[in-house]
N, CA, C, O and CB atoms as a CASP TS submission, in Angstrom:
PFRMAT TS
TARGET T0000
AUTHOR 0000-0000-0000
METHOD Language model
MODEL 1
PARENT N/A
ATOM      1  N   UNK     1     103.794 159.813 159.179  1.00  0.00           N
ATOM      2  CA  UNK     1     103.928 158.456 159.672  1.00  0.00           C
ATOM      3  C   UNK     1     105.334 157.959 159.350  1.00  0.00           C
ATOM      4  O   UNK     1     105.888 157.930 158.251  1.00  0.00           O
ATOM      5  CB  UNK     1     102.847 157.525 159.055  1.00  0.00           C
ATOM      6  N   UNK     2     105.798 157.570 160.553  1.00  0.00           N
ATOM      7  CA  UNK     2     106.884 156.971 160.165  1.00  0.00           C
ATOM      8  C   UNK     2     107.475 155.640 160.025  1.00  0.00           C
ATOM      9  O   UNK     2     107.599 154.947 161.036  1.00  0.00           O
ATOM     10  CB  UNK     2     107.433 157.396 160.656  1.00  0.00           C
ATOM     11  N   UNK     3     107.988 155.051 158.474  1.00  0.00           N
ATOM     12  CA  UNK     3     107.794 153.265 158.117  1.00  0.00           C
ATOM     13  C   UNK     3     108.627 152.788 159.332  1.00  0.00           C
ATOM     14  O   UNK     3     109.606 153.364 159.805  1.00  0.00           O
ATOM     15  CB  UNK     3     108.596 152.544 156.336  1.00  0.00           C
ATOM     16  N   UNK     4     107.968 151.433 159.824  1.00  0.00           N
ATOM     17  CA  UNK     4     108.845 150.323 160.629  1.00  0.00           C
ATOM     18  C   UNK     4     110.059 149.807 159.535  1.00  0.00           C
ATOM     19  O   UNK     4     110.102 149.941 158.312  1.00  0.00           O
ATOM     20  CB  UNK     4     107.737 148.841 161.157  1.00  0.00           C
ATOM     21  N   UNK     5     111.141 149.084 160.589  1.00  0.00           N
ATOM     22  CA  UNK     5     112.253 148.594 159.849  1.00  0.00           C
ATOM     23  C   UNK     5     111.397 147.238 158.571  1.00  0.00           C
ATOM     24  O   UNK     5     111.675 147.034 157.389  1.00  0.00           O
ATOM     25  CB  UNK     5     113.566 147.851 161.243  1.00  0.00           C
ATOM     26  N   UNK     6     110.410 146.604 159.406  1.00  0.00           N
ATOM     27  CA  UNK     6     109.633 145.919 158.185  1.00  0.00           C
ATOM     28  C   UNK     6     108.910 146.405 157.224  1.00  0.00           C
ATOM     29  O   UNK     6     108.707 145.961 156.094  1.00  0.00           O
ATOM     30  CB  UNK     6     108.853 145.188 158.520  1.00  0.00           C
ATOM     31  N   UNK     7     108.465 147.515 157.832  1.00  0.00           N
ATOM     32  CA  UNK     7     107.878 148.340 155.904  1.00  0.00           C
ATOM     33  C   UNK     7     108.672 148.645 155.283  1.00  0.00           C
ATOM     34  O   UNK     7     108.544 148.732 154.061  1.00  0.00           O
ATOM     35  CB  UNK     7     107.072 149.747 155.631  1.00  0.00           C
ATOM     36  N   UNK     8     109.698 148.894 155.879  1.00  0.00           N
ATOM     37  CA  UNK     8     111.205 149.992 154.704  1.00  0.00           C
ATOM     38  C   UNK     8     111.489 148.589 153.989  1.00  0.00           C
ATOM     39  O   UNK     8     111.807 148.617 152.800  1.00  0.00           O
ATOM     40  CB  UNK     8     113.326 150.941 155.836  1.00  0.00           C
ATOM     41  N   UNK     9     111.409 147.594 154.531  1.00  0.00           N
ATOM     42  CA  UNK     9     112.214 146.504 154.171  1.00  0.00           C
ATOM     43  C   UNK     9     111.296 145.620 152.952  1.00  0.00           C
ATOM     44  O   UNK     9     111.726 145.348 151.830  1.00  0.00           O
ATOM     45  CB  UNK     9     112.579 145.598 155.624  1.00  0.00           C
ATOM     46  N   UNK    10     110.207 145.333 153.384  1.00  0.00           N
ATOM     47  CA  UNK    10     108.657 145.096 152.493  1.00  0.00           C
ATOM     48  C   UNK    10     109.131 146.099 151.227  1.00  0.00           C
ATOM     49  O   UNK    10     109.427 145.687 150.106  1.00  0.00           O
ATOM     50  CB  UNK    10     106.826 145.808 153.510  1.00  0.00           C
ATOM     51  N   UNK    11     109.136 147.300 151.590  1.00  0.00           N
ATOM     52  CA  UNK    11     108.857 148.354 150.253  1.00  0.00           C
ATOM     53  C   UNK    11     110.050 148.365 149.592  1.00  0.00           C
ATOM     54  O   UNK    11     109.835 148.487 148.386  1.00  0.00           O
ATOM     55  CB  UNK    11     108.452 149.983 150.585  1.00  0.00           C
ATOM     56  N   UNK    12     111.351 148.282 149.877  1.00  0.00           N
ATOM     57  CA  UNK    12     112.608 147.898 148.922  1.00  0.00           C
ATOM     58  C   UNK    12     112.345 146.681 147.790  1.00  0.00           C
ATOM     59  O   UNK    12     112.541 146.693 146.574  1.00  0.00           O
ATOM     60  CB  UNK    12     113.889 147.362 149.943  1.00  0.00           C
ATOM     61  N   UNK    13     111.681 145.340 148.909  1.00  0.00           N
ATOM     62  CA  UNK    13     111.421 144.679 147.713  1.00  0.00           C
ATOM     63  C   UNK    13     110.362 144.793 146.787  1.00  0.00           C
ATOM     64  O   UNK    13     110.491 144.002 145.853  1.00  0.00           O
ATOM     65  CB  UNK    13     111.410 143.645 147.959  1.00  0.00           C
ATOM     66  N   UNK    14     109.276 145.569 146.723  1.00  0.00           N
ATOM     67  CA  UNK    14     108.280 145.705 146.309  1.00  0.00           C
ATOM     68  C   UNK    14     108.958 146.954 145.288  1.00  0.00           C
ATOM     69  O   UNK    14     108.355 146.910 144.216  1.00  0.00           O
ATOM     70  CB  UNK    14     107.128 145.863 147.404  1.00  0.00           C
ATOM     71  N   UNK    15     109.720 147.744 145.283  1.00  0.00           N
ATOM     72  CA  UNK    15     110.415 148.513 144.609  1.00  0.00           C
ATOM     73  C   UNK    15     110.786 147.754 143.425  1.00  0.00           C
ATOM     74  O   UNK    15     110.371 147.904 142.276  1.00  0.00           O
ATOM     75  CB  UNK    15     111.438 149.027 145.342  1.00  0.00           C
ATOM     76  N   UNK    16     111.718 146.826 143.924  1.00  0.00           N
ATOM     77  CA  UNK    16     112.681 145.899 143.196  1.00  0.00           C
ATOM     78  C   UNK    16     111.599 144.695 142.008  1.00  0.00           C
ATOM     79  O   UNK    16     111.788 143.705 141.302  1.00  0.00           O
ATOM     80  CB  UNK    16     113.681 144.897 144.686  1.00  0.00           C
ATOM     81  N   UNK    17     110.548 145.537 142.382  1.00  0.00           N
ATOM     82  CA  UNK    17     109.111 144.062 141.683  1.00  0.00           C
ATOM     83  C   UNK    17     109.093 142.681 142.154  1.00  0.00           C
ATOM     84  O   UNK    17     108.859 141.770 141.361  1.00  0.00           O
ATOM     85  CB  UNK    17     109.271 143.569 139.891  1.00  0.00           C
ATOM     86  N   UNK    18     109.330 142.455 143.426  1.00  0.00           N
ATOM     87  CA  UNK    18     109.105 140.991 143.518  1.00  0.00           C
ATOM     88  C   UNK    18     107.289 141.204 144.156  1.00  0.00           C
ATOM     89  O   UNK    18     106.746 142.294 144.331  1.00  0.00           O
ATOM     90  CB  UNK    18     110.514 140.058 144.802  1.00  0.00           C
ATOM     91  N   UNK    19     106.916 140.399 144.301  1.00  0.00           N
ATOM     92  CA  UNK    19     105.607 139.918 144.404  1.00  0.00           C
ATOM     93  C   UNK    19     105.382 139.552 146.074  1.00  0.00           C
ATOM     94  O   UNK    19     106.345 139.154 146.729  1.00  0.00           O
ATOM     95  CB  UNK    19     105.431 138.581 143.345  1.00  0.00           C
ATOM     96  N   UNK    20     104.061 139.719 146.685  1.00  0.00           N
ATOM     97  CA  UNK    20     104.141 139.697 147.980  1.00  0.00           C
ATOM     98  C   UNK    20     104.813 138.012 148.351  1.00  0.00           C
ATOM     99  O   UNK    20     105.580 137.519 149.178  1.00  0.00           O
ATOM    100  CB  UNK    20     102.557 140.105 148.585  1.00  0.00           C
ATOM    101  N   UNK    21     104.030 137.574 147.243  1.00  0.00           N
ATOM    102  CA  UNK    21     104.920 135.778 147.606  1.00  0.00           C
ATOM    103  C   UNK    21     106.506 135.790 147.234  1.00  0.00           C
ATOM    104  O   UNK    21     107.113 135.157 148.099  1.00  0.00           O
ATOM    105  CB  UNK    21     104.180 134.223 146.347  1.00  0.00           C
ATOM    106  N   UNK    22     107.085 136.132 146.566  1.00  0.00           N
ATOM    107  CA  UNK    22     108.600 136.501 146.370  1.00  0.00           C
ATOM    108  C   UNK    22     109.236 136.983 147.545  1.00  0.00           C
ATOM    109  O   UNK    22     110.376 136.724 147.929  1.00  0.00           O
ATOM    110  CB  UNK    22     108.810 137.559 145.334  1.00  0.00           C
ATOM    111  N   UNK    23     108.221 137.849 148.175  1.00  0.00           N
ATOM    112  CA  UNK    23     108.838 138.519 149.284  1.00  0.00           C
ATOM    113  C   UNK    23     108.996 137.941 151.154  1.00  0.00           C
ATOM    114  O   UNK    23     109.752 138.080 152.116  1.00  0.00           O
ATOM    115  CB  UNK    23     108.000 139.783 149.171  1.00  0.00           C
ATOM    116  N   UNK    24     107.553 137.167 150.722  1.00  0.00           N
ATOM    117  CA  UNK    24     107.564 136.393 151.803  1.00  0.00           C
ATOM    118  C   UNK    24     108.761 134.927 152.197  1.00  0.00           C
ATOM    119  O   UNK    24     109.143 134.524 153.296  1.00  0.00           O
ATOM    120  CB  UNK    24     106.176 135.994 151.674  1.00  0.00           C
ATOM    121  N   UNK    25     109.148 134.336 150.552  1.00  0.00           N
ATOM    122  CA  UNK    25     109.534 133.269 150.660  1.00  0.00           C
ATOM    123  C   UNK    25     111.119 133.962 151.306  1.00  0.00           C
ATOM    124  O   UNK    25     111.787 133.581 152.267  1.00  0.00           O
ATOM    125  CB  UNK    25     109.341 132.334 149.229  1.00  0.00           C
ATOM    126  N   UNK    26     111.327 134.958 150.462  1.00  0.00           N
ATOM    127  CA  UNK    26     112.890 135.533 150.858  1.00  0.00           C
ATOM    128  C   UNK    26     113.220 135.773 152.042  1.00  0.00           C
ATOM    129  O   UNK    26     114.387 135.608 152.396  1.00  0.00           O
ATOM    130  CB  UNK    26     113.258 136.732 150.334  1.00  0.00           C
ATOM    131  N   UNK    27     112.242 136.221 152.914  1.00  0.00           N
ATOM    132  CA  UNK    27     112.345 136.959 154.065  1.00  0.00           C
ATOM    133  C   UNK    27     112.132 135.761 155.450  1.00  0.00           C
ATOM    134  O   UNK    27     112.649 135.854 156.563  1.00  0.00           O
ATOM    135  CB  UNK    27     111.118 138.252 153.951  1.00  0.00           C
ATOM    136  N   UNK    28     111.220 134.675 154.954  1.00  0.00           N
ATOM    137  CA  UNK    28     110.696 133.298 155.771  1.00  0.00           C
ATOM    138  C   UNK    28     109.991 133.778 156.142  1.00  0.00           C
ATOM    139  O   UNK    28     110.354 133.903 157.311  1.00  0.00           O
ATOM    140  CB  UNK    28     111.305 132.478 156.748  1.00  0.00           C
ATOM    141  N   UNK    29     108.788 134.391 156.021  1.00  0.00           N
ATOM    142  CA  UNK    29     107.743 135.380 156.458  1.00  0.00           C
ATOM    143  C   UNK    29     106.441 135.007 156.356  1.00  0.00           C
ATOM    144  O   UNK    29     106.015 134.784 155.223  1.00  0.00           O
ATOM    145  CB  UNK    29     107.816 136.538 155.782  1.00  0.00           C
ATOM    146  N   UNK    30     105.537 134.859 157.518  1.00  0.00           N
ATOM    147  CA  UNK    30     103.996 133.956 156.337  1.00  0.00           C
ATOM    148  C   UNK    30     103.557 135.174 155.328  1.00  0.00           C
ATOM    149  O   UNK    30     103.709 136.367 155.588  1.00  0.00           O
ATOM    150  CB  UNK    30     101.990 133.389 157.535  1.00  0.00           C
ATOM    151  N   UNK    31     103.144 134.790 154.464  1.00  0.00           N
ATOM    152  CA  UNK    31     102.225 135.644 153.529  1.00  0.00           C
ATOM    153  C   UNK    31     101.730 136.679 153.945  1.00  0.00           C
ATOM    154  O   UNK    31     102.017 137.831 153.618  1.00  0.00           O
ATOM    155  CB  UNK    31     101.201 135.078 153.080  1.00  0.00           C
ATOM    156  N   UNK    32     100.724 136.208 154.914  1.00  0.00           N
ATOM    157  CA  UNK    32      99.663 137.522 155.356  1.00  0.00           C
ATOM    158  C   UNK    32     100.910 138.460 156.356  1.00  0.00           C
ATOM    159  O   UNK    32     100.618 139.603 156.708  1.00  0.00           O
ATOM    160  CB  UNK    32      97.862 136.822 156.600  1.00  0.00           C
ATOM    161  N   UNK    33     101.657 138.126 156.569  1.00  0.00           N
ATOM    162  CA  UNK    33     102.417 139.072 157.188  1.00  0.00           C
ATOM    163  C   UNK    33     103.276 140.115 156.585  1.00  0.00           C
ATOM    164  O   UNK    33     103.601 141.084 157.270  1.00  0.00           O
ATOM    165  CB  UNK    33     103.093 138.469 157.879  1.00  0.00           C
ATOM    166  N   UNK    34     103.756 139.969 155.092  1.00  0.00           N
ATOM    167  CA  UNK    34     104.132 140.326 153.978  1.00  0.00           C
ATOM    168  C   UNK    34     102.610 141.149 153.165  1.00  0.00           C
ATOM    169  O   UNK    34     102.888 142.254 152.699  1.00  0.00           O
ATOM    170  CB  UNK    34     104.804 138.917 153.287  1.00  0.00           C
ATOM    171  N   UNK    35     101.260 140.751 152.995  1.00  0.00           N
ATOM    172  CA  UNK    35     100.235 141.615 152.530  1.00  0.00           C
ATOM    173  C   UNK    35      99.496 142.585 154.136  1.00  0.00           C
ATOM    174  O   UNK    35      98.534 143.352 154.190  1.00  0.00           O
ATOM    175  CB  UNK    35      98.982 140.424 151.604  1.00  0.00           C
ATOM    176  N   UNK    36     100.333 142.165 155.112  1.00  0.00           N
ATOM    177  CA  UNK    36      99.529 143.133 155.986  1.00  0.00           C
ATOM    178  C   UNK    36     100.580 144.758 156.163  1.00  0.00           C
ATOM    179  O   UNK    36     100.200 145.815 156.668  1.00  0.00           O
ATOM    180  CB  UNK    36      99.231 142.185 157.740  1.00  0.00           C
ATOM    181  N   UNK    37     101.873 144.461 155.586  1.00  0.00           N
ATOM    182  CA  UNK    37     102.394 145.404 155.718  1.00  0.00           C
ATOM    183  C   UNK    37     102.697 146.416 153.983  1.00  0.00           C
ATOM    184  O   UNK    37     103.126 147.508 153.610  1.00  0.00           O
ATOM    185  CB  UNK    37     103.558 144.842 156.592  1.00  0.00           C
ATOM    186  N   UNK    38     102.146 145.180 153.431  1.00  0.00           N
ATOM    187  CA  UNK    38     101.882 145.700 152.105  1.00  0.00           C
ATOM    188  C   UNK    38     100.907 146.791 152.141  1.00  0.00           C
ATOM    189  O   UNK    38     101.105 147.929 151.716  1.00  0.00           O
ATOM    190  CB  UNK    38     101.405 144.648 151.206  1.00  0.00           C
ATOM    191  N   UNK    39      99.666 146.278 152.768  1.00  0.00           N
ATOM    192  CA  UNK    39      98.734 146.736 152.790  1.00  0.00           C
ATOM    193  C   UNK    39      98.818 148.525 153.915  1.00  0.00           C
ATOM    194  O   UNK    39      97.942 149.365 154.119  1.00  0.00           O
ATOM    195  CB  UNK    39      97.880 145.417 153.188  1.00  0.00           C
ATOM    196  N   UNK    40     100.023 148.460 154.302  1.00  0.00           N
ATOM    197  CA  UNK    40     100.423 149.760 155.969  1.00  0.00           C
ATOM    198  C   UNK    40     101.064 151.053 154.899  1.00  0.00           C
ATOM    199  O   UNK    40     101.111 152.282 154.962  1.00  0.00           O
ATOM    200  CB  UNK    40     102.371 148.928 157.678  1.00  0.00           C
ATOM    201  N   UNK    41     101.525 149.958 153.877  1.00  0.00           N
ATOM    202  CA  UNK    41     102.595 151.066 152.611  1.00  0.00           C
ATOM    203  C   UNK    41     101.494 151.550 151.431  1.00  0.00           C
ATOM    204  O   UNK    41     101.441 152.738 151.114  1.00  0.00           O
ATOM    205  CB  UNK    41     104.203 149.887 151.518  1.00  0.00           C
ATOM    206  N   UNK    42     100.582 150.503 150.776  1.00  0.00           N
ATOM    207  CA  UNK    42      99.523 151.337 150.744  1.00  0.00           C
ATOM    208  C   UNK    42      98.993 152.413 150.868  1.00  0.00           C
ATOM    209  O   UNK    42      98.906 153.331 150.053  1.00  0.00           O
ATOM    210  CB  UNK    42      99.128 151.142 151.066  1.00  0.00           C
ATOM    211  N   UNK    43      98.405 152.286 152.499  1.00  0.00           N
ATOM    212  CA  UNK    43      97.826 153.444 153.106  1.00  0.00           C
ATOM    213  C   UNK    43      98.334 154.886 153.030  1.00  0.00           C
ATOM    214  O   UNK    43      97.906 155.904 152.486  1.00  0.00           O
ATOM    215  CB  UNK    43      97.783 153.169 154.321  1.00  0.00           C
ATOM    216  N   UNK    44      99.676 154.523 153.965  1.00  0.00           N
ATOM    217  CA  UNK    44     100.932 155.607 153.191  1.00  0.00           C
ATOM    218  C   UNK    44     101.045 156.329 152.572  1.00  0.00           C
ATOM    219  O   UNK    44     101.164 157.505 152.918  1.00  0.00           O
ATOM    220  CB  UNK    44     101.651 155.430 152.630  1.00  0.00           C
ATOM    221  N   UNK    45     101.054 155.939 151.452  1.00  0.00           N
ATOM    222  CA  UNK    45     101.316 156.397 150.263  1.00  0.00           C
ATOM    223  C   UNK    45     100.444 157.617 149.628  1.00  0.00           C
ATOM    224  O   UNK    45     100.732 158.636 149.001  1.00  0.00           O
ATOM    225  CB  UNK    45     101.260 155.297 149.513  1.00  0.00           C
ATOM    226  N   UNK    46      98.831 156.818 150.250  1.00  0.00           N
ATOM    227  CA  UNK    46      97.787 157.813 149.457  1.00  0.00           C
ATOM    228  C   UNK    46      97.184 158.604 150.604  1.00  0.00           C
ATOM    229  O   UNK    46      96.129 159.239 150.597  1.00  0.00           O
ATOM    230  CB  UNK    46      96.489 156.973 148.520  1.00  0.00           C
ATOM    231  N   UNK    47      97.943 158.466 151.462  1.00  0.00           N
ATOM    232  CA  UNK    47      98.082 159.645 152.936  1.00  0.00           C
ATOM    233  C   UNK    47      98.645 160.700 152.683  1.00  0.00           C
ATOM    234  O   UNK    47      98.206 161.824 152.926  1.00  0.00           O
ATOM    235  CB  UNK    47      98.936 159.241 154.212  1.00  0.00           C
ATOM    236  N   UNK    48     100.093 160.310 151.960  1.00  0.00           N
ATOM    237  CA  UNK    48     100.959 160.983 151.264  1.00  0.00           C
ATOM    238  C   UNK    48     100.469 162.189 150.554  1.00  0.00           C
ATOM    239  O   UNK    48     100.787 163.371 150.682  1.00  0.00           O
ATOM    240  CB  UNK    48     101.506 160.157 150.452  1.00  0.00           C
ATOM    241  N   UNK    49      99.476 161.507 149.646  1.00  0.00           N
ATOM    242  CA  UNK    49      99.060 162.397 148.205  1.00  0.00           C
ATOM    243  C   UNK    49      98.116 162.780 148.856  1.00  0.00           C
ATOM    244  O   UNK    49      97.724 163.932 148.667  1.00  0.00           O
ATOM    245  CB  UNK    49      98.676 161.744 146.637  1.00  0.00           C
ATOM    246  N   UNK    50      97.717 162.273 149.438  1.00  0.00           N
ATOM    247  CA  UNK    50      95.935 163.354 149.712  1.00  0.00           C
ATOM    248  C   UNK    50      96.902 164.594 150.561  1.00  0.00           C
ATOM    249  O   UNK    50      96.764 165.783 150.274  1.00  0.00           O
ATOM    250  CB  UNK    50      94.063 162.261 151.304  1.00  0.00           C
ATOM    251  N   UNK    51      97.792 164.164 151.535  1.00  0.00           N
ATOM    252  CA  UNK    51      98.337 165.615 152.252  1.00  0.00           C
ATOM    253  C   UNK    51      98.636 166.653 151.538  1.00  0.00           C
ATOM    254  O   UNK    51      98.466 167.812 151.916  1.00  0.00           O
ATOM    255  CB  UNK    51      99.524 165.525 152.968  1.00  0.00           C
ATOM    256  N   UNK    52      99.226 166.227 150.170  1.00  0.00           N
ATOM    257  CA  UNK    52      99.981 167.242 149.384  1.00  0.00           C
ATOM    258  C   UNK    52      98.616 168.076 148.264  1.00  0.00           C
ATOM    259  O   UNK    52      98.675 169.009 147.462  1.00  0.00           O
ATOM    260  CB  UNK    52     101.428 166.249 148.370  1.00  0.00           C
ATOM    261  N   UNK    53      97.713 167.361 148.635  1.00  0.00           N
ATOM    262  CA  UNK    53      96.787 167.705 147.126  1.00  0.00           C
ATOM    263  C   UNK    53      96.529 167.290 146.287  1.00  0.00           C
ATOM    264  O   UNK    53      95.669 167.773 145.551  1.00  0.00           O
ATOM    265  CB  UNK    53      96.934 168.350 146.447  1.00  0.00           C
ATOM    266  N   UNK    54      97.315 165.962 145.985  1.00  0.00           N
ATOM    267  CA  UNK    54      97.502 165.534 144.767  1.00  0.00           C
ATOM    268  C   UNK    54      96.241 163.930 144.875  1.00  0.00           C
ATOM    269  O   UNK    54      95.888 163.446 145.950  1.00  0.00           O
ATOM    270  CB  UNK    54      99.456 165.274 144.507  1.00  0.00           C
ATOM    271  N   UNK    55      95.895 163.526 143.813  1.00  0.00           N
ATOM    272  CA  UNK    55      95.303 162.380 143.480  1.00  0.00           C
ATOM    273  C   UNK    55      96.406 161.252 142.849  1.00  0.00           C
ATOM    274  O   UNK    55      97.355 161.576 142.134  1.00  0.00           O
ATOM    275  CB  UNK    55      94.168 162.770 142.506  1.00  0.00           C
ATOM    276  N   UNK    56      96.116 159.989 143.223  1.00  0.00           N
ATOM    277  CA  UNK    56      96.787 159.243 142.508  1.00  0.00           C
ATOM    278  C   UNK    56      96.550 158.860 141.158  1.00  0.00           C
ATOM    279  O   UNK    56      97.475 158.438 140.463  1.00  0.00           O
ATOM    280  CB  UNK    56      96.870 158.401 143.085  1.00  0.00           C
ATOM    281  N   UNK    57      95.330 158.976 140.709  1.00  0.00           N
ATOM    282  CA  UNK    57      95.201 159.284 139.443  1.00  0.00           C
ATOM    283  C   UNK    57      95.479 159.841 138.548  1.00  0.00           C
ATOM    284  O   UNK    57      94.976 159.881 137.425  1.00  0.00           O
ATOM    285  CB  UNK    57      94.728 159.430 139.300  1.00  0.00           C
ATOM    286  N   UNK    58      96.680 160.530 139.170  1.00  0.00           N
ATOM    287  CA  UNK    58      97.121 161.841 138.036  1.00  0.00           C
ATOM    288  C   UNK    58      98.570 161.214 137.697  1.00  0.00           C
ATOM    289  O   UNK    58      99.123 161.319 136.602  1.00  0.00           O
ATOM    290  CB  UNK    58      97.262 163.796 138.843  1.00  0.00           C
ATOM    291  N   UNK    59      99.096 160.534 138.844  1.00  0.00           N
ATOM    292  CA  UNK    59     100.627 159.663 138.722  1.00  0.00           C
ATOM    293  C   UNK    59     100.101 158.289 138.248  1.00  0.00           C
ATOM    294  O   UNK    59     101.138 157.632 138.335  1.00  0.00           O
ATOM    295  CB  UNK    59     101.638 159.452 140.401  1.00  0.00           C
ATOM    296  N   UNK    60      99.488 157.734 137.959  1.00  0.00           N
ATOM    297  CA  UNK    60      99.194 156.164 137.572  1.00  0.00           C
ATOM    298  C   UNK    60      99.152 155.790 136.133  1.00  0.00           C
ATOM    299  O   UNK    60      98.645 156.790 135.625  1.00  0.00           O
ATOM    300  CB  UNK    60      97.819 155.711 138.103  1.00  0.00           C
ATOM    301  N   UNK    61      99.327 155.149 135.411  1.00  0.00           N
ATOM    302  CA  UNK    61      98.621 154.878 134.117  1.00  0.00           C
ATOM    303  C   UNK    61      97.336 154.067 134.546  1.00  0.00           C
ATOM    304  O   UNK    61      97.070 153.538 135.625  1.00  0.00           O
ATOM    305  CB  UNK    61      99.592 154.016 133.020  1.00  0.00           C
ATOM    306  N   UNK    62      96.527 154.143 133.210  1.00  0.00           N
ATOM    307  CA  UNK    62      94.825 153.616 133.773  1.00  0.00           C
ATOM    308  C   UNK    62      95.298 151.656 134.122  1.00  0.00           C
ATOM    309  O   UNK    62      96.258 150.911 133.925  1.00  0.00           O
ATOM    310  CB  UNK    62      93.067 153.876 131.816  1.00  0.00           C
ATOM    311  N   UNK    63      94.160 151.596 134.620  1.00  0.00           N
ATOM    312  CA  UNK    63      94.370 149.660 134.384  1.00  0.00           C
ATOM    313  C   UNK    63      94.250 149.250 133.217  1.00  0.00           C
ATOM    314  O   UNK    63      93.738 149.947 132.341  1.00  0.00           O
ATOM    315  CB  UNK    63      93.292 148.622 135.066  1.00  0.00           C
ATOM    316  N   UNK    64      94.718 148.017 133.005  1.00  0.00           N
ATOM    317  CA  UNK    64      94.835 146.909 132.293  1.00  0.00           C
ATOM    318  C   UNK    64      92.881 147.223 132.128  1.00  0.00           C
ATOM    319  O   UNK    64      92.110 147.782 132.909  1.00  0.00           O
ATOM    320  CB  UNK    64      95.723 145.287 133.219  1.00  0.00           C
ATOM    321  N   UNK    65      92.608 146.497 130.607  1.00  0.00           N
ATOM    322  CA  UNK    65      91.088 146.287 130.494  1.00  0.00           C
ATOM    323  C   UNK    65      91.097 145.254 131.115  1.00  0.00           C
ATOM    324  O   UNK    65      92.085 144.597 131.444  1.00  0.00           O
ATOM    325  CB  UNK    65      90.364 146.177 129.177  1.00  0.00           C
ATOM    326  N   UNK    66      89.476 144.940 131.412  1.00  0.00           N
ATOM    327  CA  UNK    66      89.364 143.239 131.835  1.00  0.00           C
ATOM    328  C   UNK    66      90.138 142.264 131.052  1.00  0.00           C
ATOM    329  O   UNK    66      90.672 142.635 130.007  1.00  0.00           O
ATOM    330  CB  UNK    66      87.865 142.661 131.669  1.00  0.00           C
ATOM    331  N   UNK    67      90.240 141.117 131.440  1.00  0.00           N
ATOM    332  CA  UNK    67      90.627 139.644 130.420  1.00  0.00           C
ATOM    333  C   UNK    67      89.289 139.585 129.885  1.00  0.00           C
ATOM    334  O   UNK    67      88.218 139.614 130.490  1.00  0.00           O
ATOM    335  CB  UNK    67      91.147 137.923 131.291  1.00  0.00           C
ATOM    336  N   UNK    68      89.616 139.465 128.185  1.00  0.00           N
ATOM    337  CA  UNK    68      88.402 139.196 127.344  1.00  0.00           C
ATOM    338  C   UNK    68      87.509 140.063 126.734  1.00  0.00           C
ATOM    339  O   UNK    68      86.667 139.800 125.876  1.00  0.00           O
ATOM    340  CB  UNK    68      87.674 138.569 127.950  1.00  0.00           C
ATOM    341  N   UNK    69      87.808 141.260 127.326  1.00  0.00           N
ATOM    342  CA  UNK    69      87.696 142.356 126.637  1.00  0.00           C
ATOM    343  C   UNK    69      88.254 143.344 125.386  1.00  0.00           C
ATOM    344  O   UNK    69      87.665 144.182 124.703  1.00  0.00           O
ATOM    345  CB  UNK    69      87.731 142.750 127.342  1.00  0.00           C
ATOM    346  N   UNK    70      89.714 142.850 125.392  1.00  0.00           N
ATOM    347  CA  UNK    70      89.958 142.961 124.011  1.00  0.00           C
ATOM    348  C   UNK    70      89.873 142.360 122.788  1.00  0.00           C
ATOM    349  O   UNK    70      90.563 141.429 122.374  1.00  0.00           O
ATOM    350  CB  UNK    70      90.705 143.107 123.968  1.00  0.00           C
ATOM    351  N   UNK    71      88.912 142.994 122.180  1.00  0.00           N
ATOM    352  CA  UNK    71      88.698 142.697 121.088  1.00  0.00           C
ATOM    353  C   UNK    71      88.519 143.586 119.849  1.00  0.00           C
ATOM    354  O   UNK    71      88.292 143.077 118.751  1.00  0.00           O
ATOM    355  CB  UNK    71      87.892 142.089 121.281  1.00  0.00           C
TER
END
C-alpha cells in the first residue's frame, strides 16, 4: 500500500509525538479527518508485520496498568 501525501504528512507528525489534536490544529484540519487517517497508518503498519511474520507484540512494550491499579 502506498501512503497518500496526507498520511506521509499525518505520520511525520505523529513521529514527532504531537497528538491527533496537535495535529489537526497545525494543519487546520477537523479532527476526525486527522483520526481517520490516523486510523489508514494504523492499519498499515500491522499489514506491514503480519506480511513479514512478525507480531506487534514482540516490538511494543506492554501497556500502562489501569489507573488505580497500582498499588
Amino acid at each position: 500500500m502506498q501512503l497518500t501525501q496526507d498520511e506521509q504528512l499525518v505520520l511525520r507528525h505523529l513521529v514527532a509525538g504531537r497528538t491527533s489534536e496537535e495535529i489537526a490544529a497545525t494543519l487546520g484540519w477537523p479532527l476526525q479527518a486527522v483520526r481517520n487517517r490516523t486510523h489508514t497508518l494504523i492499519t498499515w503498519v500491522l499489514d506491514e508485520l503480519g506480511a513479514s511474520g512478525r507480531t506487534p507484540s514482540e516490538y511494543l512494550p506492554p501497556p500502562p496498568p489501569p489507573v488505580g491499579s497500582e498499588g
